[in-house]
N, CA, C and O atoms as CSV, one atom per row, in Angstrom:
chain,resi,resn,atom,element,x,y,z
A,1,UNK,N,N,120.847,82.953,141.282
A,1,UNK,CA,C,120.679,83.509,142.604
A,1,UNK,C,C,119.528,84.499,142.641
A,1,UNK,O,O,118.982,84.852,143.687
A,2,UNK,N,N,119.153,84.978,141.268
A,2,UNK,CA,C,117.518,86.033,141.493
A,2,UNK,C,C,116.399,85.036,141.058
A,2,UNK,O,O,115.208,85.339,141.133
A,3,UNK,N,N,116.759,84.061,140.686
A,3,UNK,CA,C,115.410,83.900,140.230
A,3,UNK,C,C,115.219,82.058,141.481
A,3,UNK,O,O,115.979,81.169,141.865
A,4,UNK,N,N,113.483,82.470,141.659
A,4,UNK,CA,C,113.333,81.708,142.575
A,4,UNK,C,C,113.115,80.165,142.053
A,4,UNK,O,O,112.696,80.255,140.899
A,5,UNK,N,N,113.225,78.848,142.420
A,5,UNK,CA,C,113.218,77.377,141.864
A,5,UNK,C,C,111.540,77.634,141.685
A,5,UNK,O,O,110.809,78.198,142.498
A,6,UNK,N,N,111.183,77.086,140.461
A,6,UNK,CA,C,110.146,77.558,139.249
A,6,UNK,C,C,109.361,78.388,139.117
A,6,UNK,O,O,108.149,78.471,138.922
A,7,UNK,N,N,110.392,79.183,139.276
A,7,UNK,CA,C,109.186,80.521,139.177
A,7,UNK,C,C,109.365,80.542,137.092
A,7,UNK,O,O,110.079,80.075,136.204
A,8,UNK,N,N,108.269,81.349,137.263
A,8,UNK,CA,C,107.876,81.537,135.406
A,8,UNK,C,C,109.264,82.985,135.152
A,8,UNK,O,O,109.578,83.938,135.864
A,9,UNK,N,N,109.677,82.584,134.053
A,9,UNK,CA,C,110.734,83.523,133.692
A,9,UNK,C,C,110.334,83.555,132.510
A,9,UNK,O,O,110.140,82.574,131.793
A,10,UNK,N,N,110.130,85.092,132.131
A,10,UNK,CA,C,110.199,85.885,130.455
A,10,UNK,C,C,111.279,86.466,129.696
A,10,UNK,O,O,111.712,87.542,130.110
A,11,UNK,N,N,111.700,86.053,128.853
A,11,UNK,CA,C,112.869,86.756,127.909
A,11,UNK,C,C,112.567,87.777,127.365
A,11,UNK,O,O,112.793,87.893,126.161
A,12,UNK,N,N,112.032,88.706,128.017
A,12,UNK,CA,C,111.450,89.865,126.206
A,12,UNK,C,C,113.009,90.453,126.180
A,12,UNK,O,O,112.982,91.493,125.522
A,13,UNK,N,N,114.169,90.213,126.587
A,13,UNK,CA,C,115.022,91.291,125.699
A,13,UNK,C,C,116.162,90.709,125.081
A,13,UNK,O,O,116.774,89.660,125.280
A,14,UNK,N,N,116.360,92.108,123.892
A,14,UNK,CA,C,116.460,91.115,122.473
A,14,UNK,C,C,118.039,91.772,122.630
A,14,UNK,O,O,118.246,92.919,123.025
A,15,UNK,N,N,119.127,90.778,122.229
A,15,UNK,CA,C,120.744,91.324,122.138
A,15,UNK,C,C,121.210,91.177,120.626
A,15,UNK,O,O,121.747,90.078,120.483
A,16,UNK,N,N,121.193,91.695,119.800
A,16,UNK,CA,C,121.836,90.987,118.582
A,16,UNK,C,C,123.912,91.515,119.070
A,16,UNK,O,O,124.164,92.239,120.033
A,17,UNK,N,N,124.785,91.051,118.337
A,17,UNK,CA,C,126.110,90.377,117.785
A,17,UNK,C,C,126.297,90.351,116.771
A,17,UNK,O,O,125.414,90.132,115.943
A,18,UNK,N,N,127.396,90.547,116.513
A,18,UNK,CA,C,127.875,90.375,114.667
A,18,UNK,C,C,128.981,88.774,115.033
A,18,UNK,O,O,129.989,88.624,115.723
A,19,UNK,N,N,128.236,87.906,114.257
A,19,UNK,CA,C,129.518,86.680,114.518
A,19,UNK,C,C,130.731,86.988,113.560
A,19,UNK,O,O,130.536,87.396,112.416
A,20,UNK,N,N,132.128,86.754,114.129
A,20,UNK,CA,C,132.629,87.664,113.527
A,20,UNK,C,C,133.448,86.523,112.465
A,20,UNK,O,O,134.379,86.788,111.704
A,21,UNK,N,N,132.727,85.075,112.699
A,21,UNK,CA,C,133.109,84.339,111.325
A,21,UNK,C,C,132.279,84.278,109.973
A,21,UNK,O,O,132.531,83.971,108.808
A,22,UNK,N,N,131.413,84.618,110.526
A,22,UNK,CA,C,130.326,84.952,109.262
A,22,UNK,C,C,129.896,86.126,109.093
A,22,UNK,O,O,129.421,86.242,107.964
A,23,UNK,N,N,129.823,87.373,109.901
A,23,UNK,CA,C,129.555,88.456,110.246
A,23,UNK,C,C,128.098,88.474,110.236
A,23,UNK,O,O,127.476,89.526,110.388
A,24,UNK,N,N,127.589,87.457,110.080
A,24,UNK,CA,C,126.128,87.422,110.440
A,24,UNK,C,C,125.158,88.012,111.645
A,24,UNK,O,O,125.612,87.933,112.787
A,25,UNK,N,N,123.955,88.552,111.473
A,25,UNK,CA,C,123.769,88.876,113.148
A,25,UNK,C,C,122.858,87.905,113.324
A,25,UNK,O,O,121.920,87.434,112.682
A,26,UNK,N,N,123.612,87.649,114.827
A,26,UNK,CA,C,123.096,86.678,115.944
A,26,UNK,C,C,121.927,86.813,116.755
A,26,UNK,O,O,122.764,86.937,117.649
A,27,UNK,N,N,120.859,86.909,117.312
A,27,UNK,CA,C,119.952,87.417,117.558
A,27,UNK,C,C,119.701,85.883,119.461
A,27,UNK,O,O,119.236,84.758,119.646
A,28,UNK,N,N,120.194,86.667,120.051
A,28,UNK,CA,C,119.445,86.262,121.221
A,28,UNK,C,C,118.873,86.624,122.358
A,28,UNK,O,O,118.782,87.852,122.366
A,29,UNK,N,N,118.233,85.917,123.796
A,29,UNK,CA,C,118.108,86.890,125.023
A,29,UNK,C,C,118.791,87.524,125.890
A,29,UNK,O,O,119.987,87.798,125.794
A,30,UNK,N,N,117.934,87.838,126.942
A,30,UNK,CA,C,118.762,88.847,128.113
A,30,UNK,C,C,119.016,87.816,128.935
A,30,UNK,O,O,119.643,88.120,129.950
A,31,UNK,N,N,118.725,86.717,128.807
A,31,UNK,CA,C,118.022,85.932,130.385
A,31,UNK,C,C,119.433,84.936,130.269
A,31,UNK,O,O,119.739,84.755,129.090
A,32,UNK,N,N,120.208,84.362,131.102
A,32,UNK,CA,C,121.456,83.642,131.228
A,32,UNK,C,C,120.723,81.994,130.917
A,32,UNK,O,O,119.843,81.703,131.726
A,33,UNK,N,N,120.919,81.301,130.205
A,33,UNK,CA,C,120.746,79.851,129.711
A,33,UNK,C,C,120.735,79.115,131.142
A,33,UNK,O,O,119.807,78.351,131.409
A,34,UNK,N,N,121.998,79.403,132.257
A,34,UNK,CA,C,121.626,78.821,133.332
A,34,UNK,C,C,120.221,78.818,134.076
A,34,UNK,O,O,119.888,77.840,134.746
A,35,UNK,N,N,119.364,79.990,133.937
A,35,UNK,CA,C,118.218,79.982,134.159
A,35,UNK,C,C,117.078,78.766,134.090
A,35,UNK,O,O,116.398,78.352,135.029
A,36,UNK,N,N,117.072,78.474,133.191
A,36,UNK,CA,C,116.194,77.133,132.967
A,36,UNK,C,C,116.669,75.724,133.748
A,36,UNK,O,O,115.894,74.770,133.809
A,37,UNK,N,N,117.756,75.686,134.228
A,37,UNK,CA,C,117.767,74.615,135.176
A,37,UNK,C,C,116.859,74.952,136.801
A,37,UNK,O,O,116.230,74.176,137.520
A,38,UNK,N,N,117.077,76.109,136.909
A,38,UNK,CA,C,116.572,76.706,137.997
A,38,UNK,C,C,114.928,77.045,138.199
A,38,UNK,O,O,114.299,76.961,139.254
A,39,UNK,N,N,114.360,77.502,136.714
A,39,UNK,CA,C,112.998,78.004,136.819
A,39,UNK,C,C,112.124,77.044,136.300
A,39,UNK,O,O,112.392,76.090,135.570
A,40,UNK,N,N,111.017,77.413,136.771
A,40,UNK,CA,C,109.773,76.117,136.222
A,40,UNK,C,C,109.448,76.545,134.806
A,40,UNK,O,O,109.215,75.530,134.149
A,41,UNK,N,N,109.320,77.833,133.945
A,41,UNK,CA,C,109.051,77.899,133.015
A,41,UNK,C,C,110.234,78.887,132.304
A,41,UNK,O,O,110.600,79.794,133.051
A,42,UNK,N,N,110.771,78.856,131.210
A,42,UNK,CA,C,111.691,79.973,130.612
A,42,UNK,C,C,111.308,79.910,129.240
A,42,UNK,O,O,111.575,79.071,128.380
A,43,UNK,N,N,110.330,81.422,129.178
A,43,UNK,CA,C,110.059,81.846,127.510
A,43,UNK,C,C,111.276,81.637,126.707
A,43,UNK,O,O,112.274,82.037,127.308
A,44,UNK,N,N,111.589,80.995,125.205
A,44,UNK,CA,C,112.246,81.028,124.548
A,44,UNK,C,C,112.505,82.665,123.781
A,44,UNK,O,O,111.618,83.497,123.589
A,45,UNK,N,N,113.589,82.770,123.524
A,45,UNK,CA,C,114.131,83.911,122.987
A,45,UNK,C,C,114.979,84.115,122.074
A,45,UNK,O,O,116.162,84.138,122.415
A,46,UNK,N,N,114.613,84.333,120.584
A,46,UNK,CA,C,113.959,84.482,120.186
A,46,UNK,C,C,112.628,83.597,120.000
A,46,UNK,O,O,112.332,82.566,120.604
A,47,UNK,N,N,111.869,84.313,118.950
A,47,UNK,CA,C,110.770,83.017,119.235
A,47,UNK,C,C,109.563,83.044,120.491
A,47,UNK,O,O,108.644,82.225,120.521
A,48,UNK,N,N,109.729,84.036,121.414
A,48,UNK,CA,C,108.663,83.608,122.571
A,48,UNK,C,C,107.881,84.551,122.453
A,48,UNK,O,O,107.190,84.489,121.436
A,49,UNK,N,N,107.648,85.766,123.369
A,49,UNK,CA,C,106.750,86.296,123.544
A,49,UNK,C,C,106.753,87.713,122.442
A,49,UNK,O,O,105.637,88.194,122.245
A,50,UNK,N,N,107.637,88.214,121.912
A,50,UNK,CA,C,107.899,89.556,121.131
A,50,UNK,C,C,106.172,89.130,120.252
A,50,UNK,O,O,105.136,89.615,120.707
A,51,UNK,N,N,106.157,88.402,119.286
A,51,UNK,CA,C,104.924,88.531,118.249
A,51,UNK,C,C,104.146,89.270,119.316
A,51,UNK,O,O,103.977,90.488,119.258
A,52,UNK,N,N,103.623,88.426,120.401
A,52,UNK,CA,C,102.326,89.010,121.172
A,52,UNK,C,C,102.302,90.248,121.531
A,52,UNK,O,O,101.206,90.782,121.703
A,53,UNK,N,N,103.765,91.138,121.767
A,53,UNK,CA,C,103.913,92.584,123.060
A,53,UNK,C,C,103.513,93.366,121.015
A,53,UNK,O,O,102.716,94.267,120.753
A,54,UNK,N,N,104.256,92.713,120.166
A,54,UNK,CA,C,103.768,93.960,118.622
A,54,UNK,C,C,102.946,94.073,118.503
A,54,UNK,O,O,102.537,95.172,118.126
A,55,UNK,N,N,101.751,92.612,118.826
A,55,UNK,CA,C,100.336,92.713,118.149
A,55,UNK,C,C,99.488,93.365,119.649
A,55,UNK,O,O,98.281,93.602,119.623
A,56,UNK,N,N,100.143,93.536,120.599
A,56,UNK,CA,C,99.608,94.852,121.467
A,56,UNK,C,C,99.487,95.743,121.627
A,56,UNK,O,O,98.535,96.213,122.249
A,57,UNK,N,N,100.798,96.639,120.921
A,57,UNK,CA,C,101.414,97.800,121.040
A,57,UNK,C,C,100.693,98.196,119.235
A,57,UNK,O,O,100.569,99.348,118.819
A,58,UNK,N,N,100.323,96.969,118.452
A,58,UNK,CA,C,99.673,98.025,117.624
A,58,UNK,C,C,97.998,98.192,117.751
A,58,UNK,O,O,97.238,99.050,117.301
A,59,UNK,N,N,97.714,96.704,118.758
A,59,UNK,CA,C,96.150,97.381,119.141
A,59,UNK,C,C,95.766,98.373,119.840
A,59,UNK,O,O,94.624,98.823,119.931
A,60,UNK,N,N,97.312,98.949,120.661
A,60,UNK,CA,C,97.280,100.055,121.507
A,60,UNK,C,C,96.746,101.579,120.519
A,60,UNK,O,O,95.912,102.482,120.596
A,61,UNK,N,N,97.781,101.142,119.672
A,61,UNK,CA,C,98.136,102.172,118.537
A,61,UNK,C,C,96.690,102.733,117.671
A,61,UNK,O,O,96.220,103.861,117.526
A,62,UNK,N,N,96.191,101.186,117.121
A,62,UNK,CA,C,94.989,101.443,116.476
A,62,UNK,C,C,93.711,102.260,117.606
A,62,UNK,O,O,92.738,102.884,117.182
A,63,UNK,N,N,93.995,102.077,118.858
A,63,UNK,CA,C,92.784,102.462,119.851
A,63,UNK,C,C,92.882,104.084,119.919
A,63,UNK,O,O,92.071,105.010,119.916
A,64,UNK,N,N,93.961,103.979,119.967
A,64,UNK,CA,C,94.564,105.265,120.524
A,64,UNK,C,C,93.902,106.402,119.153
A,64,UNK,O,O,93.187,107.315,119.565
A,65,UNK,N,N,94.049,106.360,118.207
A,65,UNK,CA,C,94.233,106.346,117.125
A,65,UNK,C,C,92.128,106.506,117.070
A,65,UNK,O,O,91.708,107.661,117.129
A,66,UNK,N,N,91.392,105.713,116.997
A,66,UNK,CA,C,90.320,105.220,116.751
A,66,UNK,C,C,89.543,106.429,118.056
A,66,UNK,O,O,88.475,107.023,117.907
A,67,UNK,N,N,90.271,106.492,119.013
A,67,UNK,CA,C,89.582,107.445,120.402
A,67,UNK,C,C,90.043,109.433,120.036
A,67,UNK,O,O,89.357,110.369,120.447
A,68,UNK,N,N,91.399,109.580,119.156
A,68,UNK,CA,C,91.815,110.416,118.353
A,68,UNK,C,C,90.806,111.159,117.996
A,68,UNK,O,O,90.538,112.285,118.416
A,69,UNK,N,N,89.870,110.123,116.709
A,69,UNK,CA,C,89.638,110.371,115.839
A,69,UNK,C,C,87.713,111.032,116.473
A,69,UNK,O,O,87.055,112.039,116.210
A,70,UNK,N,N,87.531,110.125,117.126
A,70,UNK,CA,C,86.017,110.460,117.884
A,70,UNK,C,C,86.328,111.571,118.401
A,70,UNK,O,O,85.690,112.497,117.901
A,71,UNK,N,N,87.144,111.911,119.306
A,71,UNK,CA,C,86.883,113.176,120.479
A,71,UNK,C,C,87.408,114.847,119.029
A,71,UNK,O,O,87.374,116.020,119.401
């Protein structure tokens, strides 16, 4: 009911679980599985977009860092 017929949908959020037959942790999204019948695109989660937002947040880091160091 929020999301509009194909609109692009992103998973960035991450839920882990302890399964409590293996006590393993489970690692999945925020986004309800029903979603993808509904939207034209649904990032996988795990697996989708996280690599790209780290390797941002550390080019942020290195800039930040690199502009630090000049001024």
């Amino acid at each position: 009911e929020h999301v509009k017929p194909g609109a692009a949908v992103l998973d960035v959020g991450v839920t882990r679980e302890r399964d409590p037959e293996t006590g393993k942790s489970i690692v999945y999204g925020d986004v309800a599985p029903e979603v993808a019948e509904v939207a034209g695109f649904l990032s996988p989660n795990p697996g989708g977009v996280g690599p790209m937002t780290v390797a941002l947040l550390l080019t942020n880091v290195v800039e930040a860092a690199e502009r630090a160091v000049a001024s």
